[in-house]
N, C-alpha and C positions, 0 to 999 in steps of 0.2 A: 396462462402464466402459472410456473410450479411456487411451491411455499418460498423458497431462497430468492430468484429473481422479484419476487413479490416485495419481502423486505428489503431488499436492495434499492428498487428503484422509491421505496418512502422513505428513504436515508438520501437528505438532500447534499451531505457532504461526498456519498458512495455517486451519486448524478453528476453531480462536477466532476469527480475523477473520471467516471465513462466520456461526458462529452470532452475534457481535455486528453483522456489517450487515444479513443478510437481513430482516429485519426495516422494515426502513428503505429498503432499495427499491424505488422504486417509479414509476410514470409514465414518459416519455421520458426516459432514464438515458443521459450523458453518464460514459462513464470519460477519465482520465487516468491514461495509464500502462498499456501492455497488455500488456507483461512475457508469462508464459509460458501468460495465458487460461484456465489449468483452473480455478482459483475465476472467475472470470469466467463460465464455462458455468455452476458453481453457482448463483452469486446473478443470471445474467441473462433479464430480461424484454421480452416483443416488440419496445418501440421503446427499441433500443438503439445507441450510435456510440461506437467508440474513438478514442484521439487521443495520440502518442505523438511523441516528436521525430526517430526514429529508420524509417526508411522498411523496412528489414528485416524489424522487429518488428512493424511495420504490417501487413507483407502476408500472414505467418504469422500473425496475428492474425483477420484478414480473412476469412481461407481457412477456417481454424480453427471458425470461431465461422459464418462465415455472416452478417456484420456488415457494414456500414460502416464502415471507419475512414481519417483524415485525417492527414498528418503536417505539423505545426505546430509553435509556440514559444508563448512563452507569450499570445500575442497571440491568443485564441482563435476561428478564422474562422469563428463563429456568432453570430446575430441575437441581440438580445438579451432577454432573457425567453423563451426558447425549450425549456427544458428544467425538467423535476421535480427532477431527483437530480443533480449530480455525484458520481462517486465515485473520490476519489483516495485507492487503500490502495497506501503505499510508494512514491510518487513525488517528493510536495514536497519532498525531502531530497534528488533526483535532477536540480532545477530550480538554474538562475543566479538568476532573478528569481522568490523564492518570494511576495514581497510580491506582486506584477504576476499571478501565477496566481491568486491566492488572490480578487485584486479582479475578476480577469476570467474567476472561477466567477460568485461573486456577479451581475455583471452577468450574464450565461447564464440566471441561473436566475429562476422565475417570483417571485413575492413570496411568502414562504415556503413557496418550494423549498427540498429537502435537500442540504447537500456530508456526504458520510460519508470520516472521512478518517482514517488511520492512519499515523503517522508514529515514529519510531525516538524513544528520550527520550535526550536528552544533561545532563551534568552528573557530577558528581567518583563517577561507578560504577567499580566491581573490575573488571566485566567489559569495560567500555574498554580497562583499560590490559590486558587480559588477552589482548586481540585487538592490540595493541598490538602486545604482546613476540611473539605468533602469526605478527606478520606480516598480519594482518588487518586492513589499517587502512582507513579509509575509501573510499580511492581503490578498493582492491579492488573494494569495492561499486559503483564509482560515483555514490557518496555526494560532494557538493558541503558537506559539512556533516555533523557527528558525528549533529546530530538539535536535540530541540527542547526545552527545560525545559515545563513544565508553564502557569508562570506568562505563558512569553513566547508561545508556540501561542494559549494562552488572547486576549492582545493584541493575537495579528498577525490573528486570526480578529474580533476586536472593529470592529478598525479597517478592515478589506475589507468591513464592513457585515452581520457574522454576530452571529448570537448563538448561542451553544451550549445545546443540550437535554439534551446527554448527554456524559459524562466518565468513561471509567476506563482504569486502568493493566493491564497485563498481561504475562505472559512475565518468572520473575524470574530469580535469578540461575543457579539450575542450570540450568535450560532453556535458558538462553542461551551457560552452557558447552555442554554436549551438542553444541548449534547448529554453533556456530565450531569443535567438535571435528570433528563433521561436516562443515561447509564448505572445514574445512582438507584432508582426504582429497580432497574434491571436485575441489579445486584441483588439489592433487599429481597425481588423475590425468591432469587435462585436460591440461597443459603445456602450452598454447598463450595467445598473447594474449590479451587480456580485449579485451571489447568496452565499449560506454557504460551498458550496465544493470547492468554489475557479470558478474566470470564465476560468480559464487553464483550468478545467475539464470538457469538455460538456457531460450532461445528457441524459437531455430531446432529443425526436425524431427527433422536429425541430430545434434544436442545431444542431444537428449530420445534418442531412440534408443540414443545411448550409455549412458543411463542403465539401459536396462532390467537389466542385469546385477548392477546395484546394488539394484535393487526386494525382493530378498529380503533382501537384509541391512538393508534402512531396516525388512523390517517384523520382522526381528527385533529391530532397536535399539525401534522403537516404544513396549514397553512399559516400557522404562529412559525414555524420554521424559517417559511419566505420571507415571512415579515420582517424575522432578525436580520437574516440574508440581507435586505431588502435595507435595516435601517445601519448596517455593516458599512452596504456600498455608499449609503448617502451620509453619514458621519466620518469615513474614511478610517475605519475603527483597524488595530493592527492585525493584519492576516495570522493563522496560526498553522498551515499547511504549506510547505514547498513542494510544488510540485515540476519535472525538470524533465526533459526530454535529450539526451546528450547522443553522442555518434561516439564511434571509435574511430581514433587516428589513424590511420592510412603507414603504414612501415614497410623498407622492402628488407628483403632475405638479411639487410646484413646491420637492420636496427635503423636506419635511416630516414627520415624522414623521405617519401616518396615523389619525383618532381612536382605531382599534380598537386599535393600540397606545399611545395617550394614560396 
């Protein structure tokens, strides 16, 4: 197992997004957002392209994986109907124009093609204002936006021409202290500039490298992790991740809804 997958599968929130998409990908798989690629190695299949705004992360990505990828905006430079799956986990909350990515998945993708998409939930949570007074506030992330209520994702995904198949919440409130406890250490030690994906997220080779010294203590923290997890589901504490699985609507040549969806 390489250093990326490594830390991937000791990030108990990065484990729930793999066992909630894998499932769901499938065909020519277009990602958005190619961040640090170890779940990407997990849930990825032969014809695969990254696509990311940030040409750094491109290229490590690239390298990485063995892939194609392109650095673009949200104007996305593929034909259209071209793809099975887009998969955007943790990027739409990373974009200027989320409305404008969202419709130009849609187009991309074949007539019920898959977007699998996982995004941060925003609205009056603890653990907002918790990261707040941390010092962890959005920009940190490189978050354009706290995240996304339930009912408005539900909307913005309606109106791009989706329809959603599948809806749950995840990651509540312990687990998301733990997180930002950890995130916060992270920080302290890097001390240098953030870059655009957030400095939570290391990239680059010598990022990740720096990490390895940390890999024994993540995997002693690990099982304080379940636990939160654990006392999350048995308090019913509020989720603070959406994660959504939608289809594209079905249209014939002249805008129409098509009979089989009639």
């Amino acid at each position: 197992m390489d250093l990326r997958e490594e830390i991937t599968r000791r990030s108990l929130k990065k484990i729930k997004k793999f066992h909630l998409a894998r499932d769901w990908v499938g065909g020519r798989t277009l990602e958005l957002g190619c961040s640090s690629a170890g779940l990407s190695r997990m849930l990825m299949r032969d014809r695969w392209v990254g696509l990311d705004f940030d040409f750094s992360v491109v290229k490590e990505y690239s390298s990485y994986l063995g892939k194609p990828a392109v650095v673009a905006r949200e104007n996305l430079p593929f034909t259209s109907s071209s793809f099975n799956t887009v998969l955007m986990l943790d990027f739409l909350e990373h974009v200027d124009n989320d409305r404008l990515l969202l419709k130009e998945a849609a187009r991309v993708l074949k007539n019920g093609g898959r977007l699998i998409l996982s995004v941060p939930r925003s609205g009056k949570l603890l653990i907002l204002k918790i990261k707040n007074l941390l010092g962890l506030k959005k920009e940190v992330y490189g978050h354009k936006r706290e995240g996304y209520g339930e009912k408005e994702l539900l909307n913005m995904l309606g109106d791009a021409g989706f329809e959603v198949k599948f809806l749950e919440g995840h990651s509540g409130f312990f687990l998301e202290l733990l997180e930002a406890i950890q995130n916060l250490i992270y920080l302290k030690l890097k001390g240098r500039k953030r870059r655009r994906a957030g400095s939570i997220s290391p990239v680059e080779e010598g990022e990740l490298q720096s990490l390895k010294k940390l890999l024994f203590l993540q995997g002693l923290a690990y099982p304080f992790f379940r636990l939160a997890d654990f006392l999350d589901q048995l308090l019913h504490t509020s989720y603070h991740v959406l994660f959504a699985v939608a289809a594209k609507r079905e249209w014939d040549c002249e805008g129409e809804k098509s009979p089989s969806q009639s």
